[in-house]
C-alpha positions as CSV (number, residue, x, y, z in Angstrom):
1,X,3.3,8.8,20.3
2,X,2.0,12.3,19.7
3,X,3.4,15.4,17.8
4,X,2.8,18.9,18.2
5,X,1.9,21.6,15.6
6,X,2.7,25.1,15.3
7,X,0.5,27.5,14.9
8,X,-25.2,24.4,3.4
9,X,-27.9,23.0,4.3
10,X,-28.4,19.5,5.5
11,X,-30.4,16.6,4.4
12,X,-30.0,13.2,4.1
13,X,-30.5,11.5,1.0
14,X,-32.5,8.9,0.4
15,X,-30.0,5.3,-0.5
16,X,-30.5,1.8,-0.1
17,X,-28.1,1.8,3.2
18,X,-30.3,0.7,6.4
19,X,-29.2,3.1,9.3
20,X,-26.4,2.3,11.0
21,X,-27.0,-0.1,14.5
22,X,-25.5,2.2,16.6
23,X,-28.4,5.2,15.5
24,X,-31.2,2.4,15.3
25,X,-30.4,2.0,19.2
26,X,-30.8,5.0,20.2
27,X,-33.6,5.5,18.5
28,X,-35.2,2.3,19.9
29,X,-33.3,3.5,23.5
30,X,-37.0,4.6,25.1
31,X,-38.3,1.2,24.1
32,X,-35.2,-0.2,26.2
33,X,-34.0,-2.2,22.7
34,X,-31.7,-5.0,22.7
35,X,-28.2,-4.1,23.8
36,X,-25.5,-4.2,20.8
37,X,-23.5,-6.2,20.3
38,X,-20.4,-4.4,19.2
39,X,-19.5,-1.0,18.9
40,X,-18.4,1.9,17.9
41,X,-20.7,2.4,21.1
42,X,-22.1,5.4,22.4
43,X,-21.2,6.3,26.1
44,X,-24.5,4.7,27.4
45,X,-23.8,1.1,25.5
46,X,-20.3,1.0,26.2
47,X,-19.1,-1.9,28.3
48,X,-17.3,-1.7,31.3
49,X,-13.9,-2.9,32.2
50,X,-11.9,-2.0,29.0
51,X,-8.6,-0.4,29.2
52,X,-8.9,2.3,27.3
53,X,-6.9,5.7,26.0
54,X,-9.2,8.6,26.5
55,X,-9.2,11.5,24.1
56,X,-11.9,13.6,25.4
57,X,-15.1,12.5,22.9
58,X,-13.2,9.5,21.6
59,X,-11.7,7.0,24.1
60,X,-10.0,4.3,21.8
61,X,-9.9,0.4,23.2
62,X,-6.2,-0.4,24.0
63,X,-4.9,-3.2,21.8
64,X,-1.7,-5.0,21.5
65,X,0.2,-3.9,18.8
66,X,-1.6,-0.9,17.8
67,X,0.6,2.3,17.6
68,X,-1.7,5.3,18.5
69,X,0.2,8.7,16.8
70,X,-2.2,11.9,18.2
71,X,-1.3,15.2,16.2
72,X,-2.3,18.4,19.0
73,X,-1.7,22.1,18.7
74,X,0.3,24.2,21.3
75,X,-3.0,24.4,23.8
76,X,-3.8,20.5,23.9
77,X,-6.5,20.1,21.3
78,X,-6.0,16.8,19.1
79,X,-6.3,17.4,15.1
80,X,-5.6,14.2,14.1
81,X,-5.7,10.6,15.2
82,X,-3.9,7.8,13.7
83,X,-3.6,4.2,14.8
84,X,-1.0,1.9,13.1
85,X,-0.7,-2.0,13.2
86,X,1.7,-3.2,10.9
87,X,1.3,-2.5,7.5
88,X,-1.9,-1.1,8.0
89,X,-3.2,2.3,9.1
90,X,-6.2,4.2,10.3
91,X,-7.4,7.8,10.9
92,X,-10.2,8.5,12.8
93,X,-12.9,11.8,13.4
94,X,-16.1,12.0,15.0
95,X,-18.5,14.4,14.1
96,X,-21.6,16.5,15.6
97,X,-24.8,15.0,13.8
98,X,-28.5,14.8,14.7
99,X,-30.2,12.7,17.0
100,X,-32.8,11.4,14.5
101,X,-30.9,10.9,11.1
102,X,-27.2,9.8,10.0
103,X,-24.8,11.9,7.9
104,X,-22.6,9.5,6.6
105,X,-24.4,9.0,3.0
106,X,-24.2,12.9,2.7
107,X,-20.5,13.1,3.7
108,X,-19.8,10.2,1.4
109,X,-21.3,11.7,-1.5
110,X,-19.4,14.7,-0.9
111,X,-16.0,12.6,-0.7
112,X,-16.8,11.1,-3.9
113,X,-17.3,14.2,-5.6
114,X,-14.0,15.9,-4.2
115,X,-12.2,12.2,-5.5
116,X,-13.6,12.5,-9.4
117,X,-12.8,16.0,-9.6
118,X,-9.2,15.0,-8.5
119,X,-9.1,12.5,-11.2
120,X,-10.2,9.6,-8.9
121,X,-12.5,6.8,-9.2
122,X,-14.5,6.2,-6.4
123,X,-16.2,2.6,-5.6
124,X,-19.1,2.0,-3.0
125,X,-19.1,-1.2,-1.6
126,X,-21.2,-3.0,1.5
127,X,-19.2,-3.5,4.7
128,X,-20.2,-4.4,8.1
129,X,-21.2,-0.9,8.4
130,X,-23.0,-0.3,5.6
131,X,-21.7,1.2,2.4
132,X,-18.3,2.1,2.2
133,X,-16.3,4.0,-0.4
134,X,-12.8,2.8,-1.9
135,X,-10.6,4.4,-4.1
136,X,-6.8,4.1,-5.4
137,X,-5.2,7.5,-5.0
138,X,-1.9,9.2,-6.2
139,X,0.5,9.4,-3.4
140,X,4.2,10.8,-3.6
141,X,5.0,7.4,-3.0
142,X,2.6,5.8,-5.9
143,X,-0.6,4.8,-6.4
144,X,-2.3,4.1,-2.8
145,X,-5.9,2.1,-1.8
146,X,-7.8,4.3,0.6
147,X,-11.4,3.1,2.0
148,X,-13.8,5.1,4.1
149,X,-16.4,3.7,6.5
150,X,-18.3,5.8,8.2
151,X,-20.5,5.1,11.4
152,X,-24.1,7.5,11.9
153,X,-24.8,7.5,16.3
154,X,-27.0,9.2,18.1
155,X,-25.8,12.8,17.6
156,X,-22.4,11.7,16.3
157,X,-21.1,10.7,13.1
158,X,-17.5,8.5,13.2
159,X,-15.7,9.0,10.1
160,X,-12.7,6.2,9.6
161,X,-9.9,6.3,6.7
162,X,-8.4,2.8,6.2
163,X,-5.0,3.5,4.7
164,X,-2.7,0.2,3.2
165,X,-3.3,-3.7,3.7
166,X,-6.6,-2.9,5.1
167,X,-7.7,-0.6,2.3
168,X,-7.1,-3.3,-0.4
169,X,-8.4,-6.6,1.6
170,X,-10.8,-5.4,4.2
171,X,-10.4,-9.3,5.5
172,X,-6.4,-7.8,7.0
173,X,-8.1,-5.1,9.1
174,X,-7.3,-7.3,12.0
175,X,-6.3,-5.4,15.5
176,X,-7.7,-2.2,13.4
177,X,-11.4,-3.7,13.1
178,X,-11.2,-4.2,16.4
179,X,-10.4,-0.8,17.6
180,X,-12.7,0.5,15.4
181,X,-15.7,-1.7,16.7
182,X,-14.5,-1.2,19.8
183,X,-14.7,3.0,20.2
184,X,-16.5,5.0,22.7
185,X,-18.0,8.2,21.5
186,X,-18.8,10.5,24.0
187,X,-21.0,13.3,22.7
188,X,-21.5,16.5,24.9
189,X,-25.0,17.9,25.7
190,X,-23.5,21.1,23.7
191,X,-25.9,21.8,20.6
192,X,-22.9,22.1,18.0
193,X,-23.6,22.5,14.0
194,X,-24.0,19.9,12.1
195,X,-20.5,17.8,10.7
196,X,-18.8,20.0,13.8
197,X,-15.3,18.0,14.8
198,X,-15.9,16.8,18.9
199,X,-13.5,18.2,20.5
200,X,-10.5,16.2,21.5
201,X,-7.4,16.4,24.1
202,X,-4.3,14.9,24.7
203,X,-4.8,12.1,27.4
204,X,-3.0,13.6,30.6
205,X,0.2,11.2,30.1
206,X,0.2,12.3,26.9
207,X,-0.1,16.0,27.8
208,X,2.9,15.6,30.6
209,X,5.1,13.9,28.5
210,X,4.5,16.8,25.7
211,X,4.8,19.9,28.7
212,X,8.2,17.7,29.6
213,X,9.2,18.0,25.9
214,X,8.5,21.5,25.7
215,X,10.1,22.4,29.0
216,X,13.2,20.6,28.0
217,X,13.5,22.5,24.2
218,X,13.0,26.3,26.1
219,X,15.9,24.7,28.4
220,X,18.0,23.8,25.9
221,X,17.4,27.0,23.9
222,X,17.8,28.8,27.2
223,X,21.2,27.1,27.9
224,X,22.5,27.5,24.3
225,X,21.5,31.4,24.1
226,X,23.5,31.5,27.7
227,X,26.4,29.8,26.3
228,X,26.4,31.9,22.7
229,X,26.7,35.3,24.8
230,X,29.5,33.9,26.8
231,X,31.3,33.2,23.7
């Protein structure tokens, strides 16, 4: 499912958060380190024979029951990625980053800092990924659990929003955890600025099925200005 819309420095701070397994392979890559065991993978770990739906840098494990929802402008480019699995949802970005450090504590500091000034209180906690920030948020609909993870590669920073069941009880991530452990990033050998968004496409079924969409609304528009100037 997809829809269609219209038209300072860096550093890393020093935590207590270990780097993330995906950076501390590629770092140990010319010492041919131990493969991983799960993902998010970068291209060069990323095993073979998976069915997967391929967004341009981000090519996202296929998984009964997940509902994937891709949000692209008029020309193709994909601004937002959602995947839904019951009462459960999650967004996904992935980010330019350097080669030899992660980004994530940075970014995280700075999504805490946007939260308290809305009011919020942030929470770190450990996950499987390292530290993770939660939060209960004001929604139109109520109050809302939101958790972040974020994932530091080589020269790519995945930044996931856990939205629902698997905000408040990480153990109900279920088909979700597994699409997120199971993600491909594939980072360009363009030097891009730091935190710069990959860039992503529509998958060509995806892209058909929207040019068939579009072709049918001109039609329609075409064949109802047509039938207004008749009457």
């Amino acid at each position: 499912m997809f829809s269609r819309k219209r038209g300072g420095p860096k550093h890393v701070r020093a935590t207590d958060a270990p780097p993330s397994a995906a950076l501390e392979r590629s770092l140990a890559a010319d010492d041919d380190g131990p493969a991983p065991e799960h993902g998010p993978w970068d291209e060069k770990y990323a095993p073979e024979g998976v069915q997967r739906l391929d967004l341009g840098s981000l090519l996202i494990p296929a998984i009964d029951g997940v509902e994937v929802r891709v949000q692209a402008n008029p020309e193709g480019g994909v601004e937002q990625i959602v995947l839904v699995d019951g009462d459960s949802a999650l967004q996904l970005g992935v980010f330019a980053a350097p080669r030899s450090e992660g980004i994530w504590d940075e970014v995280r500091a700075e999504i805490a800092e946007a939260m308290a000034a809305d009011g919020v209180s942030p929470r770190e906690v450990r996950g499987p990924y390292g530290v993770e920030l939660t939060a209960r948020v004001n929604t139109p609909e109520g109050p809302a659990d939101v958790r972040f993870v974020g994932v530091d590669g080589p020269r790519w920073m995945v930044r996931a929003l856990y939205q629902g069941a698997a905000a408040s009880d990480p153990g109900r991530e279920g088909a979700l955890g597994e699409v997120l452990s199971g993600l491909v990033v594939i980072r360009d050998a363009e030097a891009r600025p730091v935190r710069e968004a990959l860039p992503l496409r529509l998958p060509k079924e995806m892209s058909e099925q929207a040019q068939a969409a579009a072709e049918a609304e001109q039609a329609e528009a075409e064949q109802f200005g047509t039938n207004g100037r008749s009457a």
